[in-house]
MARLOVEX-739222 format. One record per residue (C-alpha): z, y, x. Coordinates in steps of 0.2 Angstrom, whole numbers, padded with zeros to 4 digits, always signed. Each point is the difference from the previous one (the first is absolute). Last residue first. Example, Ala and Ser with C-alpha at 12.3 -4.5 7.8 and 13.67 -1.06 7.14 Angstrom:
<rs>
+0036-0005+0068/+0003-0017-0006/
</rs>
This chain:
<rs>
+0002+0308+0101/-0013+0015+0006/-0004-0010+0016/-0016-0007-0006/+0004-0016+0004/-0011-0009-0007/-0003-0012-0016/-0018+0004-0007/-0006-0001-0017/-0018-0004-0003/-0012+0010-0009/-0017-0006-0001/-0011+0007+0014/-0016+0007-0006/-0013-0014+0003/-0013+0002+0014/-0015+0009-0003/-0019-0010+0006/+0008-0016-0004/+0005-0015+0015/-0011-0014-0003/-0010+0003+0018/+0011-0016+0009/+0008-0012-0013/-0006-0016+0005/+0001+0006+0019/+0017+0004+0000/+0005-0014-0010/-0009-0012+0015/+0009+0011+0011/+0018-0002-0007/-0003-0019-0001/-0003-0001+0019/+0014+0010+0005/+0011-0012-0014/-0006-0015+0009/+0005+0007+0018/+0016+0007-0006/+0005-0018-0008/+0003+0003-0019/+0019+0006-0006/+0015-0010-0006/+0000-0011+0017/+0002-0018+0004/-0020-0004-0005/-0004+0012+0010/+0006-0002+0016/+0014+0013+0004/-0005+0016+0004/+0006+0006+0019/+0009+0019+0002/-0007+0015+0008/-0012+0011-0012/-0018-0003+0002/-0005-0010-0014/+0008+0015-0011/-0012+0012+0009/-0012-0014-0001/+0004-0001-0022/-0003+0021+0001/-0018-0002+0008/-0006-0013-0011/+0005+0008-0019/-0005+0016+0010/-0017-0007-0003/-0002+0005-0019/+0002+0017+0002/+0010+0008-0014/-0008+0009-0014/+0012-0006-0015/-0012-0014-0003/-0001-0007+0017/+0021-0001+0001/+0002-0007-0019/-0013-0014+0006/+0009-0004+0018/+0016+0001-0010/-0004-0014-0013/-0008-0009+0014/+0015+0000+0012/+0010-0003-0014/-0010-0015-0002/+0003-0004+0018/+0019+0003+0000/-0001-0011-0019/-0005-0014+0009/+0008+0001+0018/+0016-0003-0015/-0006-0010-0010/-0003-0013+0018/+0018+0007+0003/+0010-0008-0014/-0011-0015-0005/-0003-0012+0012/+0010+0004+0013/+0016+0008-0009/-0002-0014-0014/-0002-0012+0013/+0019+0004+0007/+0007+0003-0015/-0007-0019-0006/+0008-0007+0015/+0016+0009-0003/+0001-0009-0019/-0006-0016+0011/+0013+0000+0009/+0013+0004-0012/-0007-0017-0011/+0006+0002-0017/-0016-0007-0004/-0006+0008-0016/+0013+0015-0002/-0001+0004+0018/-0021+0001-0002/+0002+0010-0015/+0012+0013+0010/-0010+0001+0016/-0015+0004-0012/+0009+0011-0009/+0005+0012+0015/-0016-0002+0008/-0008+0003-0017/+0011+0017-0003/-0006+0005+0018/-0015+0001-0005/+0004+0007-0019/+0007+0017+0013/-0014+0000+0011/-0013+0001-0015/+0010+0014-0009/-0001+0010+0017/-0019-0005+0003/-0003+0006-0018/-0016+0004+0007/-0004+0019-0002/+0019+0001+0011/-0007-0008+0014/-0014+0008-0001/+0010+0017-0001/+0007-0006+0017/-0018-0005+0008/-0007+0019-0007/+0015+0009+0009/-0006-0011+0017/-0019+0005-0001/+0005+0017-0006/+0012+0003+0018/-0016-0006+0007/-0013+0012-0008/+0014+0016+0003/+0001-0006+0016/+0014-0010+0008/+0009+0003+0015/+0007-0018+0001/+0017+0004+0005/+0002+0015-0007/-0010-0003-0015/+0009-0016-0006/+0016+0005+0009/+0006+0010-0013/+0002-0013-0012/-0011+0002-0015/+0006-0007-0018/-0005-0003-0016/+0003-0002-0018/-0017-0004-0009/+0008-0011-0014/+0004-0013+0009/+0004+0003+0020/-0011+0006+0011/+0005+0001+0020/-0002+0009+0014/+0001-0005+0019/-0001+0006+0017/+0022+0001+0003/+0005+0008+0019/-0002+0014-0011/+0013+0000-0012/-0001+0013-0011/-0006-0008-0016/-0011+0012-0012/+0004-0008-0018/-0017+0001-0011/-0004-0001-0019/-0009-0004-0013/+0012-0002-0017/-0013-0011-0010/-0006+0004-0015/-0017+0006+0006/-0002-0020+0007/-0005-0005-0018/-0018+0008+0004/-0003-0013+0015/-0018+0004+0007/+0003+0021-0004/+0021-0002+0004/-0005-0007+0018/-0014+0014+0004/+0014+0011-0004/+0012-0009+0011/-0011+0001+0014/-0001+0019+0000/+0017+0003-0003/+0005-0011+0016/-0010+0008+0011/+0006+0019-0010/+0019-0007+0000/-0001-0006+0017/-0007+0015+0007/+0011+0011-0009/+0016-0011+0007/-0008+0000+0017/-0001+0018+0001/+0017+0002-0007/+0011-0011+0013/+0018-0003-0002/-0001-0019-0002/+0012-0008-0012/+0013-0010+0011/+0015+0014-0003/+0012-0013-0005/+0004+0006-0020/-0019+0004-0001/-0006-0018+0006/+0013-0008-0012/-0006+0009-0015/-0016-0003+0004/+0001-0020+0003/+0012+0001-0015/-0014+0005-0010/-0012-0012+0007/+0011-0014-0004/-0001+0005-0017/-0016+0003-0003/-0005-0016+0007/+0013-0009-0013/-0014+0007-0016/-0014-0002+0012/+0002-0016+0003/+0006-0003-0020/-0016+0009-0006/-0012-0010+0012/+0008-0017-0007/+0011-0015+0010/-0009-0015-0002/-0016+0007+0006/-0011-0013+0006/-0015+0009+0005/-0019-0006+0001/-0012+0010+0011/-0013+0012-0009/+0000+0014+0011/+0013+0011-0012/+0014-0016+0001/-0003-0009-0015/+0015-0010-0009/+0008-0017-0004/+0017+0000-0005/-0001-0015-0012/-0006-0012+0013/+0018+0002+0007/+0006-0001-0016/-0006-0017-0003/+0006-0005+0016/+0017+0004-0002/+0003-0007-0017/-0009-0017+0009/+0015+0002+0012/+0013+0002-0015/-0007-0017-0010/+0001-0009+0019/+0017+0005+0003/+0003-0005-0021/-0007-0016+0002/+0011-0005+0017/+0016+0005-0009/-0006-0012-0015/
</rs>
């Protein structure tokens, strides 16, 4: 009986599973447990004590000309975003300037809240067209539900490791299973949805009037930093050689589509120190 009903609850798992199907903007299948609204919904939260906390402890970046760059790059992709994906207007776009320059990143959470580390242009001395390669990425990510995507990935490794506990009761085999998922699952979705987003922003960069080819030039500034990549297969993100490659053959897909007037930037708020708090 105890045996029928494990089996009963791991079919329930699997027929919701195939429930949650979705499709990402270039067509690929999604399995979104957890739904765009609710990613968004807990993102703005955790955003919003990213802020807070940033303001309280003097890490947002005192900086104006990069803050009205920013804002205008970023405005200007953003508009392009809410023309393709109208039910992105509702959305509370926004930008946190990080100062911490020993830090190249940015990041884009659901629901168009993002952030730029100081040390993304300082370290990398990007252009306006590079530092719109890398806002276009983030936005992608947030274009394809990649936050909602991560969190019903991770809800699958949980379960799976729980279904397969329930069946066997064998502890081994529940880390086993971990394990595998990680591998075969975790971080393969996740080089996937870094090359769509490299898409998705490649696109959004183009058509906001942004050259194509810094797509290249900005990922060998990246490739050029100190530090080794895992192999890729162990790592979150494509190997740089295969993602150099990837860049230029999206570079020269989309070379000569740029519009004759650029979009007017949509507004985004930017979070800076602006030193009038």
């Amino acid at each position: 009986m105890l045996k029928t009903i494990k089996s009963l609850f791991v079919a329930g798992l699997l027929a919701g599973f195939l429930a949650s199907c979705a499709t990402s903007p270039t067509g690929r299948s999604q399995l979104l447990i957890v739904s765009p609204e609710a990613a968004i919904q807990r993102s703005a939260l955790t955003y919003a004590e990213m802020v807070d906390s940033a303001a309280s402890s003097d890490k947002l970046l005192n900086d104006p000309a990069l803050a009205e760059r920013v804002g205008a790059i970023t405005g200007r992709l953003v508009a392009r975003a809410v023309e393709v994906w109208p039910h992105t207007a509702g959305w509370n776009w926004s930008v946190m300037l990080i100062d911490d320059p020993d830090t190249p990143n940015a990041f884009c959470t659901a629901g168009g809240l993002m952030g730029v580390y100081s040390g993304l242009v300082s370290r990398l001395d990007l252009n306006d067209d590079e530092l719109a390669q890398v806002m276009g990425h983030e936005i992608g990510h947030a274009i394809a539900n990649h936050t909602a995507e991560k969190m019903s990935m991770s809800a699958v490794q949980r379960i799976a490791v729980l279904a397969v506990g329930l069946e066997t009761e064998d502890r081994d085999l529940a880390d086993l299973t971990n394990s595998l998922t990680q591998l075969g699952v975790l971080l393969p979705n996740s080089r996937t949805a870094e090359r769509e987003a490299d898409q998705i922003g490649m696109e959004l960069a183009v058509q906001a009037g942004y050259d194509p080819a810094a797509g290249e030039s900005v990922w060998q500034k990246f490739a050029d930093l100190p530090g080794d990549s895992p192999p890729e297969f162990l790592s979150t993100h494509p190997s740089r050689e295969s993602r150099g490659d990837r860049l230029k053959q999206l570079a020269q897909q989309y070379r000569g589509q740029a519009p004759a007037n650029p979009p007017e930037p949509y507004p985004v708020t930017v979070h800076w120190d602006s030193g009038t708090n």
